[in-house]
C-alpha positions in Angstrom: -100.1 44.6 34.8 -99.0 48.1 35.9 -95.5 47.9 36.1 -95.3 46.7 31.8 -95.8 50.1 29.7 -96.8 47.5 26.9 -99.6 46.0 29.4 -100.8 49.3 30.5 -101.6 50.5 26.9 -104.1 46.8 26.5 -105.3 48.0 29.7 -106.4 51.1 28.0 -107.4 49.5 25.1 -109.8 46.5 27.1 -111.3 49.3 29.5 -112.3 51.2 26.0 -113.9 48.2 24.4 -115.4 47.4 27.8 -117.3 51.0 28.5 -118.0 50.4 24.1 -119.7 46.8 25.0 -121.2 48.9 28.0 -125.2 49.8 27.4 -125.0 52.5 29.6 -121.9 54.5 27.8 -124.9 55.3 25.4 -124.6 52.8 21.8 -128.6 52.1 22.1 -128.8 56.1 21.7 -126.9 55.7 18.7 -129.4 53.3 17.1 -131.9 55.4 18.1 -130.9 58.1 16.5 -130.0 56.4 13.7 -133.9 55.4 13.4 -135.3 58.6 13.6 -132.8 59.8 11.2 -133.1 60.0 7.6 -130.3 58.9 6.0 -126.9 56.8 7.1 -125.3 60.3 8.3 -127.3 60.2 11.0 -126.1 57.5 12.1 -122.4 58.8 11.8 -123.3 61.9 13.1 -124.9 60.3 16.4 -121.9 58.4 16.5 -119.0 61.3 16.3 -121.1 62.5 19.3 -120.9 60.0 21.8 -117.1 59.9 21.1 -116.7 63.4 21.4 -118.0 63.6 24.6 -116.4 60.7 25.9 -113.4 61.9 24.8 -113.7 65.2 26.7 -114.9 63.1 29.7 -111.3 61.3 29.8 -109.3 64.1 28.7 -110.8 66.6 31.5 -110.0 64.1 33.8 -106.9 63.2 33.5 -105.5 66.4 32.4 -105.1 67.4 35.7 -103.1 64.4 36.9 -100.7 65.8 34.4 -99.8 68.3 36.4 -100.2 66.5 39.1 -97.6 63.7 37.7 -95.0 65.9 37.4 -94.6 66.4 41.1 -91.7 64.1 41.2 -91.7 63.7 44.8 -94.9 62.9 45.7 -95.8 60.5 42.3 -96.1 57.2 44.9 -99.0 59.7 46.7 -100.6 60.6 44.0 -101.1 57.3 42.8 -102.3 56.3 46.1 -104.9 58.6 46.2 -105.9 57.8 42.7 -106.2 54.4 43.3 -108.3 55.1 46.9 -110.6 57.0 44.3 -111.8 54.8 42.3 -112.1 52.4 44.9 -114.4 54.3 46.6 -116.4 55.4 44.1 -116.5 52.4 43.0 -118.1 51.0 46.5 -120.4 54.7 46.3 -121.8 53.5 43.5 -122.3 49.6 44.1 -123.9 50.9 47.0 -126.2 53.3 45.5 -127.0 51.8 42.1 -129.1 54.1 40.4 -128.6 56.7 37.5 -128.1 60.6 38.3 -131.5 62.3 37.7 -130.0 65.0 35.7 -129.2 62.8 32.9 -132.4 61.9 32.2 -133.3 65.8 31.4 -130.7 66.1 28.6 -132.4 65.4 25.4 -131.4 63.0 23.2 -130.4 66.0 20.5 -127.6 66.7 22.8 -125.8 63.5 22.8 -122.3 64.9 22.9 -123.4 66.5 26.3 -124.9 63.6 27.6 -122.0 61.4 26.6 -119.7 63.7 28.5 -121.9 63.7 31.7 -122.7 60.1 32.0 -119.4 59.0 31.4 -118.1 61.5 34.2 -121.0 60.7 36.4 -120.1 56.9 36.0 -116.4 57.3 37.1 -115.2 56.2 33.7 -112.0 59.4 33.5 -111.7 57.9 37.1 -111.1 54.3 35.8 -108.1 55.3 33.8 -106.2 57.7 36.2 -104.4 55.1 37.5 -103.2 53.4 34.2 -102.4 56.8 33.5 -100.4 58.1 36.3 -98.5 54.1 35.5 -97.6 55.4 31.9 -96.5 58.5 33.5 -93.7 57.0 35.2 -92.9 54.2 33.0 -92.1 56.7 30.3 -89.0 58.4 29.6 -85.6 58.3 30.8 -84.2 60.4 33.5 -87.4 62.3 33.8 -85.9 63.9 37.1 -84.0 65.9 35.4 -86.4 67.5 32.9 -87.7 70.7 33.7 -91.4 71.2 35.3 -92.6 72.8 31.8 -91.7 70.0 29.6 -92.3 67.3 32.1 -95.8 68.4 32.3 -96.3 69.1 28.4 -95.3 65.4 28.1 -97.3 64.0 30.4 -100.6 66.3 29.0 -99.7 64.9 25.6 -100.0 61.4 27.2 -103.2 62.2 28.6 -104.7 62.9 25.4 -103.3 60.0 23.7 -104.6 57.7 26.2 -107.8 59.4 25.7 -107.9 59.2 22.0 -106.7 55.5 22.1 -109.4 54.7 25.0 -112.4 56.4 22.9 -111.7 54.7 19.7 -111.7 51.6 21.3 -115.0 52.0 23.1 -116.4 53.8 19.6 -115.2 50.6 18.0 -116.7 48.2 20.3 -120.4 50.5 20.7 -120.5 51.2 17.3 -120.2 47.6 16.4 -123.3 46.5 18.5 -125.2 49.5 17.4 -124.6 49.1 13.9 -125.5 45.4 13.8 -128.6 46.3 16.1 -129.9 49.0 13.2 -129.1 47.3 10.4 -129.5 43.7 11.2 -131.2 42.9 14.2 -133.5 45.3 14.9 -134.8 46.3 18.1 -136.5 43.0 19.3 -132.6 42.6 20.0 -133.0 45.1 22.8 -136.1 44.2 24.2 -134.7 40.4 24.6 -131.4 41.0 24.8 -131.0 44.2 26.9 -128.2 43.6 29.6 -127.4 45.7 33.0 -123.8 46.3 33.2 -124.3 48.8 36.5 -123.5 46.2 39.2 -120.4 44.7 37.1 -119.5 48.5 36.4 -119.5 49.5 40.0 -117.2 46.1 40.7 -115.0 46.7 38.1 -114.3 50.5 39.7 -113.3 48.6 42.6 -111.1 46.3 41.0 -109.0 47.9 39.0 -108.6 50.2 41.9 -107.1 47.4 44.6 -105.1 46.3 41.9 -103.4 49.4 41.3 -103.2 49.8 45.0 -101.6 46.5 45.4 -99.1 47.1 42.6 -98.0 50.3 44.3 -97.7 48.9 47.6 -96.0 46.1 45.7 -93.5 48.0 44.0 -92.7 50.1 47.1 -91.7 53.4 45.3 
C-alpha cells in the first residue's frame, strides 16, 4: 500500500471519504445550518466552511513534514516517528473517548473554526502524515541531488495537493449525506439513524499507523 505512489493517492482519497462519511467531521452541522438558513446558499455557504477548515487542518499539519521530508538523511526517522504518532494518539484517544470541551464553546456561526479544531483535535492531519511523507519519497527522480530550497518547495506543493485532494473527497462524501438528510430525509434520519464513529476512529488511527510502521520496517530504508 505504501510503497505504490498510485495506492497512496486512493489512500488519500478513502481516508477523505471516510472522515466525509464521519459524523463527527461535522456534515449534521451542515444540515443544520442549512435549516436555519433561508435559502439554498446557506447550505453552500455552511458547506465551503467545513472544507475550509479541514483544509487548513491538513495543510498546517503536514506542512511541516515538508520541511521535515527534505532531510534526506533522516527520511526513514521521520517516518518512524510519524507512524509512532498516530499510533499513539490513536491508543490516547481509544483510551479516553470523549470530545475536547472547548469544541463545544465555538458556536455553530463559526463553523470554519470549528472544522479546523475538531479535525486537529481528532488526529485527522495526523492520519495523513504518513501517506504523505510515502509520496514524498516515491516522487521524483534523483531527489538527492536537488537542492534544499526546491526539494522542500516540492514537497510543500505536495502537501497541499494532498490536502486539496483529501478535503474534496471528504466534502464529497459529507455533503452527500447532508444533502440527502435536508432535502430528503429529514431529521427523523438522525434521530434513528445517528452512528458513533469515535471508537472505529480511534482504531483506525492505530491502524494505519502499524501499517505504515510495518511497511517501513519492511522496506528497510
Amino acid at each position: 500500500m505504501f510503497g505504490d505512489t498510485a495506492g497512496l493517492w486512493l489512500a488519500v482519497i478513502a481516508l477523505g471519504l471516510y472522515h466525509g462519511l464521519n459524523p463527527g467531521m461535522g456534515w449534521p452541522l451542515v444540515v443544520s445550518a442549512a435549516l436555519m438558513g433561508k435559502d439554498r446558499a446557506d447550505f453552500f455557504r455552511a458547506l465551503g466552511a467545513l472544507a475550509a477548515g479541514h483544509f487548513l487542518a491538513m495543510a498546517s499539519l503536514l506542512l511541516p513534514f515538508a520541511l521535515l521530508a527534505s532531510l534526506l538523511d533522516w527520511q526513514k526517522q521521520i517516518r518512524e516517528v510519524a507512524a509512532l504518532m498516530l499510533g499513539g494518539f490513536g491508543v490516547f484517544l481509544f483510551v479516553r473517548n470523549r470530545h475536547p470541551r472547548f469544541l463545544v464553546r465555538i458556536p455553530p456561526s463559526k463553523l470554519a473554526l470549528w472544522s479546523f479544531l475538531v479535525a486537529t483535535a481528532h488526529g485527522a492531519g495526523l492520519m495523513l502524515a504518513p501517506i504523505y511523507l510515502g509520496l514524498c519519497r516515491a516522487g521524483g527522480p534523483d531527489v538527492s541531488h536537488r537542492a534544499a530550497s526546491e526539494l522542500i518547495a516540492r514537497n510543500a506543493g505536495i502537501a497541499i495537493f494532498v490536502s486539496l485532494a483529501h478535503t474534496a473527497a471528504m466534502i464529497v462524501a459529507g455533503g452527500s449525506i447532508a444533502y440527502a438528510v435536508h432535502r430528503w430525509l429529514g431529521l427523523k434520519f438522525l434521530s434513528k439513524s445517528w452512528f458513533n464513529l469515535d471508537r472505529a476512529w480511534a482504531a483506525s488511527l492505530v491502524l494505519v499507523g502499524a501499517v505504515s510502521l510495518a511497511a517501513i520496517l519492511a522496506g528497510g530504508e
